[in-house]
C-alpha positions in Angstrom: 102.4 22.8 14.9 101.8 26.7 14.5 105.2 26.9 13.0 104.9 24.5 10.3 101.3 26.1 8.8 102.9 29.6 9.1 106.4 31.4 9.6 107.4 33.3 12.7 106.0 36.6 11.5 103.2 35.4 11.3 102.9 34.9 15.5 101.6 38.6 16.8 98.3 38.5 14.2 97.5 35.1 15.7 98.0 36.2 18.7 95.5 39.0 18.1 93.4 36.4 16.5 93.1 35.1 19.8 92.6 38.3 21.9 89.4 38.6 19.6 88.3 35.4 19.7 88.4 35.9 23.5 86.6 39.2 23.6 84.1 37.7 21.8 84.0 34.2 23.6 83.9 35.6 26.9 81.2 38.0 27.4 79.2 35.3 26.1 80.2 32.6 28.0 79.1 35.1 30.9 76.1 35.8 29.6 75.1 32.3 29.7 76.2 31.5 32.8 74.2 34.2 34.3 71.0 33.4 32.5 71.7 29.8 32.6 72.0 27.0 35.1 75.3 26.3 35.9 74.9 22.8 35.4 73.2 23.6 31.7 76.0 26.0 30.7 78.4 23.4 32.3 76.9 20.3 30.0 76.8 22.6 26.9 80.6 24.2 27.3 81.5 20.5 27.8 79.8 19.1 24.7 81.2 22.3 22.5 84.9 21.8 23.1 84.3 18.1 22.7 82.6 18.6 19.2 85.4 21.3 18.2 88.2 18.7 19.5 86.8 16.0 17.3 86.6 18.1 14.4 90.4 19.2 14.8 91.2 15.4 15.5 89.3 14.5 12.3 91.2 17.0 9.9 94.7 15.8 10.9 94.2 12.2 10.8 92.6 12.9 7.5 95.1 14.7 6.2 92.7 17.7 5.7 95.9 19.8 8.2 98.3 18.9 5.5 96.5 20.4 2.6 95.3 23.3 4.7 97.9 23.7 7.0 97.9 27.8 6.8 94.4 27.7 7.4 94.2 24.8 9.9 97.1 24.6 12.3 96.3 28.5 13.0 92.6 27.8 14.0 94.1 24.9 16.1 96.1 27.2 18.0 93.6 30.1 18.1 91.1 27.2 19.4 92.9 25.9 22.0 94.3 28.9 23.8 90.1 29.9 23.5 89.0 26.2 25.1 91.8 26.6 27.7 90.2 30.4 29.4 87.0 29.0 29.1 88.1 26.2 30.8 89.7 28.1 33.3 86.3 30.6 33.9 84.4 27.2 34.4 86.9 26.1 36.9 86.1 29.3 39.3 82.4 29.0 38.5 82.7 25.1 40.2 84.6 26.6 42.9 82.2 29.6 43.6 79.4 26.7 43.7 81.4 24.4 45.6 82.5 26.8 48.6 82.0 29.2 50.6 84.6 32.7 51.0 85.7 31.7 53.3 86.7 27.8 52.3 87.9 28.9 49.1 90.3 31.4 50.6 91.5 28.8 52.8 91.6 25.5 49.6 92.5 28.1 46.6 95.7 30.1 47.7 95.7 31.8 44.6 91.8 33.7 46.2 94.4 35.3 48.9 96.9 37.1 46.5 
């Protein structure tokens, strides 16, 4: 879908759209989760990436991604590789609730690399 809103020269700047989407994103996804109840920032994250999903599902059944499809199948991408590493740092924050050291080295192989 990338590929049909923009060329292939186009890849390494949305790339480094994402990089600084990410450096944004991060630090204050952190910052919530450490001032924040896990469960709260763990509701909210939930209800954000469902809201932005939606909106993305919206503008291509619309047709709004075929009008705007330099504008929109970029964001999709950039969006999605964002949702998927928060995803992923919600995933460890479960796990550090859910066990202990020593359980999670022994359940998570990847805690023992």
């Amino acid at each position: 879908m990338l590929l049909t809103g923009l060329s292939a020269d186009a890849l390494p700047y949305v790339m480094v759209l994402v990089g600084a989407f990410i450096l944004v994103i991060m630090p204050l996804t952190a910052y919530l989760v450490s001032k924040s109840s896990s469960n709260t920032v763990l509701t909210g994250m939930t209800f954000v990436m469902i809201v932005v999903l939606t909106s993305f599902l919206f503008m291509f059944t619309t047709g709004v991604a075929e009008k705007y499809p330099k504008i929109v199948y970029p964001m999709f991408f950039v969006v999605e590789e964002v949702v998927d590493s928060v995803l992923m740092v919600l995933f460890w924050q479960i796990g550090m609730l859910c066990f202990t050291k020593d359980e999670a080295k022994r359940l998570i192989g990847i805690v023992n690399m």
